[in-house]
N, C-alpha and C positions, 0 to 999 in steps of 0.2 A: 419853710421846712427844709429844702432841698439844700438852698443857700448857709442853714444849720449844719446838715448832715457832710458836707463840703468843709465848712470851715470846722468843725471839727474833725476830721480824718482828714483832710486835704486827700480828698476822691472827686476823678470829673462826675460829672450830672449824666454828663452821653453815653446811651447804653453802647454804642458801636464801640466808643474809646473802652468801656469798660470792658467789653469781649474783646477786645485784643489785645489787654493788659493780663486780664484771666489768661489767651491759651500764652503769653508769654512766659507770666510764671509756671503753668503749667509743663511747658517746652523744658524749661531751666530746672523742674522735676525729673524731666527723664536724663537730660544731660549730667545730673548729678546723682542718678543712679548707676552712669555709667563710670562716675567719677568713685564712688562709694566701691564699687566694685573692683575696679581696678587697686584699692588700697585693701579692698578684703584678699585677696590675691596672694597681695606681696605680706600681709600679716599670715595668713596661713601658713607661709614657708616659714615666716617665725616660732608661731605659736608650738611650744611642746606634743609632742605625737599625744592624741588622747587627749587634750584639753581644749583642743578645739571646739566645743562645744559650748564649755562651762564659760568658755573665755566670753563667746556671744551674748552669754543670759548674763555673764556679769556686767560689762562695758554699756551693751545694747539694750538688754531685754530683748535679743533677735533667737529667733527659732533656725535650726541650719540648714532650712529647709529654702527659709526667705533668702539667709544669705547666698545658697546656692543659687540662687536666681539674680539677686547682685551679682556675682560673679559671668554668671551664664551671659548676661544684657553686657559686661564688660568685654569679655572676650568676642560677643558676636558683632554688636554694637561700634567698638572703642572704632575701629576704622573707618566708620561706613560716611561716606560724605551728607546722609540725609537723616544722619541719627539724630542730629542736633534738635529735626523737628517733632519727634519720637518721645510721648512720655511714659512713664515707667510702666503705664498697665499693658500698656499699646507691644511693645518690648517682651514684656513677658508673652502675651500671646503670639508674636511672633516666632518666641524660642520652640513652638509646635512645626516649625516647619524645617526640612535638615538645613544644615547651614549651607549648602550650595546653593539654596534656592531662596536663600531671604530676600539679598538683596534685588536680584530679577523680580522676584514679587514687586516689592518695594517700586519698581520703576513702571510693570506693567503695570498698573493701579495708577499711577499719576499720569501713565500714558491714554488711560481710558476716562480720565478728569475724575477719577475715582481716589484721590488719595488717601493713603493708609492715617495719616495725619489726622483728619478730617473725618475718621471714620468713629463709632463708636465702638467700647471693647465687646458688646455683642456683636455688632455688626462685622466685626475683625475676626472671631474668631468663627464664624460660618463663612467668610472667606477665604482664613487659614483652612476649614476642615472641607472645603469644596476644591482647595489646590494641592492638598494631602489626597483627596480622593483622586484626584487624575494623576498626580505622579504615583499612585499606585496601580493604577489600571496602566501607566504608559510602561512602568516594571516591571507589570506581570504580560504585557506583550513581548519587551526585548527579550527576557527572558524564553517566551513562547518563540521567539526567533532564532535564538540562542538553540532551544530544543533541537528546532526542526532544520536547523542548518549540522548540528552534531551529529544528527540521524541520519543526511544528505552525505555527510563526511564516510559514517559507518558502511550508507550504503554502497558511496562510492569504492570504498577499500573491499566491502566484499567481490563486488564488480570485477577489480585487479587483480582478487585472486583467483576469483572464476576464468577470467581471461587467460590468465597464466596458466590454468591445469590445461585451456582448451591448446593454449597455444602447444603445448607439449601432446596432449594427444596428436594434433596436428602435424606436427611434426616428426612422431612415432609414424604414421600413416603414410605422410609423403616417404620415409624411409621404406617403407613396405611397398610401396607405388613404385619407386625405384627399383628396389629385387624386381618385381615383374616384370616391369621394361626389359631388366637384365634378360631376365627369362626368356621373355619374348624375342627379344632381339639373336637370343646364342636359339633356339627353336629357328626363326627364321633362317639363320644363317647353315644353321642341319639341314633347311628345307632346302633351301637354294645348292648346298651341296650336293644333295644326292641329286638334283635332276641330271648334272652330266654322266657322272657315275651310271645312271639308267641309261644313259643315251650311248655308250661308251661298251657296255656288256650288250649292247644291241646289236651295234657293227660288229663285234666281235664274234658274236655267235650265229647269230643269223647270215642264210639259211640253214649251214651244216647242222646246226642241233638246234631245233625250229620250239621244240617242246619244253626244251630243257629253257631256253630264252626267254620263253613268254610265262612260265614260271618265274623265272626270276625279276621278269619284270614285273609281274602280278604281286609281288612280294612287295617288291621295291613300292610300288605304289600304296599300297598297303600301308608301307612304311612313312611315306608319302600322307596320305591322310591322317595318320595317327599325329604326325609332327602336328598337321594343320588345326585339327582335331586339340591338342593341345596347347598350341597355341592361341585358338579360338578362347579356351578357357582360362587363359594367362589373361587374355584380354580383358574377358566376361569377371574375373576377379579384379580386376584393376577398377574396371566399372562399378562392383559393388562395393569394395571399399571406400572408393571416393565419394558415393550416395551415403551408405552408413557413419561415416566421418559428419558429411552435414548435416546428417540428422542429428546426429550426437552433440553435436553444438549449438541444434537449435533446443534440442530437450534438457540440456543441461542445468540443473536448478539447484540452489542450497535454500534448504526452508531457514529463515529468519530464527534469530533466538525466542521471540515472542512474535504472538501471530498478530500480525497487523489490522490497522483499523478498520481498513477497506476489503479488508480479505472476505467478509462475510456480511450480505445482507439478506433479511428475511424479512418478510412481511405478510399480514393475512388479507385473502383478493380470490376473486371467483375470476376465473379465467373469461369469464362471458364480457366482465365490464372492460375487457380491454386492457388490463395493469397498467395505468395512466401511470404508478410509481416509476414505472422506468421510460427513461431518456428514448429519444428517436436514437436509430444506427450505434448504440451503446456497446451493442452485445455481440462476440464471434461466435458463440456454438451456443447451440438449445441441446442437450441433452437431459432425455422426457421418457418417464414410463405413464401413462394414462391408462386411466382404466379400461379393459375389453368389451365391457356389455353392449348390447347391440341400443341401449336407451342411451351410449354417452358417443354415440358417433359422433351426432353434431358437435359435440367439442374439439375434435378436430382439425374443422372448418374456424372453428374461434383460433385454432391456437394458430392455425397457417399467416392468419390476418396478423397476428402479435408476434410472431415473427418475421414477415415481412416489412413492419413498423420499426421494430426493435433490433434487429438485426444489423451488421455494417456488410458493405456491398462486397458480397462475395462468401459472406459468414452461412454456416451450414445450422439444419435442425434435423437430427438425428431421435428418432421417433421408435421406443420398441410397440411393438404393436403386437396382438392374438394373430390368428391363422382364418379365425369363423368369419368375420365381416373384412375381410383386407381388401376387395374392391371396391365397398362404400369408404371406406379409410382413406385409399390413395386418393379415390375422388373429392375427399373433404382436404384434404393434406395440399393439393394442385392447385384449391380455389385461386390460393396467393402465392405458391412457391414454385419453384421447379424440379421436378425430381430426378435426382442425381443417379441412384442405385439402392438395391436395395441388399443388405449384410444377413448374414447368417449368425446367431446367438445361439452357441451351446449350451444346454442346461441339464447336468448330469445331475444323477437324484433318481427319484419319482417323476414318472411320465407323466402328463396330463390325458387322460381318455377324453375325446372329443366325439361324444355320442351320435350327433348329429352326423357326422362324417366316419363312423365308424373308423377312428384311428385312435392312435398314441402318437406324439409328439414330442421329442427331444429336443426342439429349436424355438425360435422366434424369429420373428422377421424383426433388423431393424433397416426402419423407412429411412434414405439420408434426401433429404429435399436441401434445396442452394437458393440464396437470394441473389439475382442475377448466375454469374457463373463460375464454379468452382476453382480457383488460382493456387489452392492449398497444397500443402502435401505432397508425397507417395506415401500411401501407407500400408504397402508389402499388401498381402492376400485378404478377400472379404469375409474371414471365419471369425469373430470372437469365441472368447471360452469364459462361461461361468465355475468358478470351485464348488458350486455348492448351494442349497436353498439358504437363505437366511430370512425368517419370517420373525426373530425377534421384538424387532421394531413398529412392524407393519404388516400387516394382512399381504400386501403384494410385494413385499421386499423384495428386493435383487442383493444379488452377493456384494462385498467389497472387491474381491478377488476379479467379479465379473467386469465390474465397473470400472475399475483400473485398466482394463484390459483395454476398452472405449476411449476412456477418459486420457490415456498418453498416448492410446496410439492416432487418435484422432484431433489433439490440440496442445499447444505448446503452452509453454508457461508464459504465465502474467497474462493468460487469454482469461476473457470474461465468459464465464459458462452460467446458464440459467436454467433450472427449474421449474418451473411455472405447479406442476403436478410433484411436491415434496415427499408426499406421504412417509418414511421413515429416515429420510437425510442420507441415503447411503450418494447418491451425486454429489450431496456437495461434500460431505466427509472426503470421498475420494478427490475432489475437486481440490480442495485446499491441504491436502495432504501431498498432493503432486506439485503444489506452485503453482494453482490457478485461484483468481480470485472469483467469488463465486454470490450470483443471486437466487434465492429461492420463496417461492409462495406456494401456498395450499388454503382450502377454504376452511379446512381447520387448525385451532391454534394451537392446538396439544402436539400437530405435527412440528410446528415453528419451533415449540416448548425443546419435542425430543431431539431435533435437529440440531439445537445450538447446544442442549447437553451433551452430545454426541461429539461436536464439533471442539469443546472445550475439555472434554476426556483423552480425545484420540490424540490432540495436539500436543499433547506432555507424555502421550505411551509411549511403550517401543515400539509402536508403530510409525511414531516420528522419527525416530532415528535407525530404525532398519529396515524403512521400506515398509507399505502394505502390506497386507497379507492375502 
């Protein structure tokens, strides 16, 4: 029978010869789709505008859909030194992938003993859409880098222009530093004046007019200290400006067009478990109002530990505290910190009556405790001043006005300030309203809720663009 089927077809018997006669003609399938193609091409530029179409169903029977893929296989194909081995299905599924990336396909795959050739068109075309998937994730990375180098650029040029207004203050300053000198110097030179002058109407009147002389010298001296006396203050001004200039350049800050990613974090956490969310040494300033009852003392003792954890060395936790238990307070506040000083908080309004003590209250104590030892700052006198109650938000609110008043004079911009006791968001509203970036927790979540509403209102007011209130 075999010997039949031979001598009529003239076909070998060997299946092996006969698979390599199959992919042969099949090869010579795709090479003559790329041949097809290349002649639909140059017909197209002939055919009459608009008959392109009808031209295919009449000549072919071809749809312009097929021939658009004739075409597509010639232009991508016609060059490639390993089209040869490429048949037409295998071609089409490749035109899935952009043309920068056929031919590297194509190589990587025979470099992995995986050829495209060899492959079947399902199996082609889930390795076309698994190499589409990573040059999209590898696009939407450059891209992501493309972002955040723009924003690096943004941030930089803000930087230059920050630098630039400081450098001009600076400059305005040392011009002012200079007058004083001047000052100082034409004072001194008054003073060294008059001492011969004095010594001078000495000889000359003494003893004849004994009274009239020592008056005049009592004058002269007089004179004498008042120069010194103002030159002292020539001095004492030259001092303060050159402190108030530093500061100025350390507090100097432009809030960002939109508020940054990192600028706010919140999270819900009972101050007892320790806030494992936050890093060792992360954090410069704790700014905290905890509740006063005499049942939440121990929290105190929790928060000194989660500040000495979370703190970086030398970072401060400024603590407002009641007046009834302040020396169970300090003692719980010491377990883990050191205590620096403690400040004075104005709070005009309504007095609090304190029965037990038989007073009225206008102040608070805030506690400043230091992990190891304070290197911070001057920050001018220990009074803060509240505007005003604000219980809007929270049962225990504090003012905005107040908090501003803590919040820049006690830390500079891009400082990490933390929370821990949230209750109505007024720290970190002020926090990242001044250019600090800010964490905060409470063990309630309605306070997280009002805090970042708060946080996302204030940041587009005019309270962004003129300052707190």
């Amino acid at each position: 029978m075999t010997d039949l089927i031979k001598a009529e077809n003239n076909l070998p018997t060997n299946l092996e010869q006969l698979t390599v006669e199959i992919k042969f003609y099949v090869n010579q399938w795709g090479q003559n789709t790329i041949e097809i193609g290349k002649r639909l091409i140059a017909a197209k530029k002939i055919v009459a505008h608009g008959d392109w179409s009808k031209w295919l169903e009449d000549n072919f029977q071809l749809k312009k859909s097929s021939a658009a893929n004739f075409m597509k296989c010639a232009e991508r194909f016609g060059n490639f030194q390993t089209s040869g081995n490429l048949n037409s299905s295998q071609m089409v599924e490749l035109l899935a992938l952009p043309a920068e990336e056929t031919e590297k396909f194509i190589a990587e795959k025979a470099a992995e003993g995986n050829p495209v050739e060899d492959m079947t068109v399902k199996k082609l075309r889930a390795e076309v859409a698994a190499k589409n998937e990573e040059l999209s994730k590898k696009k939407s990375e450059v891209e992501d880098l493309f972002s955040q180098v723009k924003q690096a650029q943004k941030e930089k040029s803000d930087i230059q222009e920050d630098f630039g207004r400081l450098q001009a203050k600076f400059k305005a300053s040392e011009d002012l530093t200079h007058k004083y000198h001047i000052e100082r110097d034409e004072l001194q030179r008054q003073l060294e004046n008059q001492k011969p002058q004095v010594v001078e109407k000495i000889i000359e009147k003494f003893p004849d007019d004994y009274a009239e002389t020592k008056s005049e010298l009592t004058n002269a001296l007089s004179k004498v200290d008042d120069l010194q006396t103002q030159l002292d203050k020539a001095i004492k001004n030259v001092e303060k400006l050159k402190k108030t200039t530093e500061r100025l350049e350390r507090k100097q800050y432009t809030l960002q067009e939109k508020l940054p990613a990192d600028a706010c974090k919140l999270f819900q956490a009972d101050i007892r478990d320790g806030l494992p969310q936050i890093s060792d040494e992360s954090v410069d300033f704790i700014i905290t109002d905890p509740p006063y009852s005499r049942e939440y003392i121990p929290l105190y003792g929790e928060l000194s530990k989660v500040a000495a954890r979370v703190l970086k060395d030398g970072g401060s936790l400024v603590c407002m505290v009641g007046q009834s238990y302040l020396p169970e307070i300090v003692a719980e506040l010491s377990k883990s910190m050191n205590y620096h000083w403690c400040m004075c908080y104005l709070t005009f309004g309504a007095s609090p009556q304190l029965w037990q003590k038989r007073t009225n209250t206008f102040w608070k104590p805030l506690l400043w405790f230091v992990k190891g030892k304070y290197t911070g700052d001057w920050n001018g006198n220990d009074v803060m001043q509240s505007t005003g109650n604000d219980k809007k938000f929270h049962q225990w609110g504090q003012s905005i006005g107040g908090m501003k008043d803590i919040v820049e004079r006690l830390t500079n911009p891009n400082d990490v300030v933390l929370d821990p006791f949230l209750g109505g968001g007024t720290t970190g509203v002020t926090a990242i309203l001044s250019g600090r970036k800010f964490i905060g927790a409470d063990i309630e979540q309605k306070c997280l809720d009002t805090t970042l509403e708060r946080v996302k209102e204030s940041y587009g007011s005019s309270e962004r663009k003129n300052g707190l209130a």
